[in-house]
Structure formats: C-alpha cells, structure tokens
N, C-alpha and C positions, 0 to 999 in steps of 0.2 A: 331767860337766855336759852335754857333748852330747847323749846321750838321756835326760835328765833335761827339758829345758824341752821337745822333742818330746810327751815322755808327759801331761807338763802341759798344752800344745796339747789334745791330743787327747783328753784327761779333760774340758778346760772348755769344750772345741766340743762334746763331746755333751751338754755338761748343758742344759738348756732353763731359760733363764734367769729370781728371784721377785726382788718389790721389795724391798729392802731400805732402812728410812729412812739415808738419808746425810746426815750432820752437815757442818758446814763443815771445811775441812783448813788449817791454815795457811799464809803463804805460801811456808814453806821447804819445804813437800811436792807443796803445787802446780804442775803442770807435766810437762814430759817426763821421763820417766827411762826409759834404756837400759844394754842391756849392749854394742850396737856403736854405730858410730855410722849404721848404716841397719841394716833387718832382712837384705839384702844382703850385707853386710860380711862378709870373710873365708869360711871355708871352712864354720864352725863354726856349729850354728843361733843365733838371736838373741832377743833378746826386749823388748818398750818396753812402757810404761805409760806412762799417759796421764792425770790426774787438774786436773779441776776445781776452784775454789776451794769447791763446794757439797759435794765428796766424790763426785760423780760422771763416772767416766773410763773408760777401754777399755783393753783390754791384749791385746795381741798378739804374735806369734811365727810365726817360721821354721822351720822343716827346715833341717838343714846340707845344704849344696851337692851336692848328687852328683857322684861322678864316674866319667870315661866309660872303660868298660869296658876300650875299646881303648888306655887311656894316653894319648892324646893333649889337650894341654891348646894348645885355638884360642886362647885369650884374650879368649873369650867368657866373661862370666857365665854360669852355667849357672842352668837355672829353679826353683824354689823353691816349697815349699810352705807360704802362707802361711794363716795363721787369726784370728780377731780376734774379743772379745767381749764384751761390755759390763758394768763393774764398778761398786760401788763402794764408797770405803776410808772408813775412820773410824780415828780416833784413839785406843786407848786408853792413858794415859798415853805412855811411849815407844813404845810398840809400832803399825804402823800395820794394819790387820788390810784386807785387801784379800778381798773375796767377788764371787763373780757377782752380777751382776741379772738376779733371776727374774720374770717375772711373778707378780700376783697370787694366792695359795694355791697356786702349784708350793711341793714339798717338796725333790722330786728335785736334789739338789747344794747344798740349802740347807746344809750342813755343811759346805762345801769354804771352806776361808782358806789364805791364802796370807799370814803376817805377816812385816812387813818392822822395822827398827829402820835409822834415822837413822845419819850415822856424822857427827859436827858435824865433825871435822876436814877432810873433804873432802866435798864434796856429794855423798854415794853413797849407796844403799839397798843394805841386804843382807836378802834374802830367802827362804827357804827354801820351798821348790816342796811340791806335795803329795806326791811321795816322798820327801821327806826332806834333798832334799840344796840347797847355798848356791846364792844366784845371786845374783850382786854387781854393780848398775848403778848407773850415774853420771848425775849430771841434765846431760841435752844443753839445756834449756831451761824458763825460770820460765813459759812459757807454752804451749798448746797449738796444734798448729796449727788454722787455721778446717775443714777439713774433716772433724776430729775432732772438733770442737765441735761440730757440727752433727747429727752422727749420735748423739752423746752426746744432746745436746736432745730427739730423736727418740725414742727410747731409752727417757730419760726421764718423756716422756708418754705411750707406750704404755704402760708398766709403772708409772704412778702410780696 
C-alpha cells in the first residue's frame, strides 16, 4: 500500500483535470474520508477524500515520511510530500466511482476511476487505487472542512 497511493498521487497530479456532470451523493458518502487521521500521520503515506453533498470533492495524498540517512530520529516530523486534486464521485448502484475533474473537452485522464464500495457495518470506504491494489479509509467526518469547500466551489466554476 505504501507505493501504491504515491503512484496514485503522482498519476492524478499529472492529469490536467475535464468536467464531469456530478450527481448528488448521499449523506452517508458525504464528507471526509481518510485512511489516517491527518495526511501527517505515522510513517506510512496517506490519503483523504473530500466529497460534497453535489458529488463534488477533492482528494489528496502524502509520501510516506522519509527517513534520515544518519538514523537519527529528533522527534521532529519530518517534511512530506503533499498533492491534492479536484474530483468528482457519482453513485453507481453500490459502487461509488470517484474521477478527476477535467476541464472542458480535456480527454487526457478522462478514463481514470478510482471506485470505492461502502462497508455499512463500519463507516469505511474501500477502494482500489489505479494500480490495482485496496485502500481502506474511515470517515473522520459527515462534513467538509470550509477551506476545502471553497476551493471545491472554485473548482467547480472554472471547469463548469
């Protein structure tokens, strides 16, 4: 899983993002879902999504921590590389099909999904990266925070 949401990172940071209409999402999909609980956390990279109740959200991701050469561990946080990009998911039956947003007539990555399925016994998303492999996050929260919603907004109306 470590270099598995890296590669993800860095496949959906190049794509140059097309609209895609976004449906509305329920409210048990709506909101934060992570797999730490910051993109900070632990050693291991991270990854959060972010979804609106319109079906339009962001989703982001970390590099795992480095570490330093010399072994020496300050008990400092070490720095991070972080990515972030703007999505948005639709419902199909169970399946939640999460895509970049591209601007208008980009084709470029318009084929890239990332589909998640619900898990009703505990509020988690399980997801499968564009390699292939699982990524299993927990909802930190039924809401977004405001400065995600705002760049979402943004977003939004440049690529409507």
């Amino acid at each position: 899983m470590r270099t598995s949401w890296l590669k993800l990172v860095v496949l959906c940071s190049s794509l140059h993002t097309a609209a895609h209409a976004a449906e509305g999402l329920p409210a048990h999909i709506a909101g934060t879902w992570a797999t730490g609980a910051s993109l900070f956390e632990g050693t291991a990279e991270q990854a959060e999504m972010y979804f609106l109740a319109d079906g339009y959200g962001m989703m982001a991701g970390s590099a795992s921590a480095p570490r330093r050469v010399d072994g020496v561990d300050d008990g400092k946080p070490a720095p991070r590389a972080i990515v972030g990009w703007p999505v948005t998911a639709t419902l199909d039956g169970d399946t939640l099909q999460v895509r970049p947003l591209l601007p208008k007539g980009e084709t470029k990555g318009a084929g890239a999904v990332i589909p998640c399925h619900r898990e009703a016994a505990e509020p988690k998303l399980v997801c499968t990266g564009l390699d292939g492999k699982q990524i299993i996050m927990a909802r930190r929260s039924e809401s977004v925070p405001n400065d995600v919603a705002e760049m979402v907004d943004a977003y939004r109306k440049q690529f409507r």
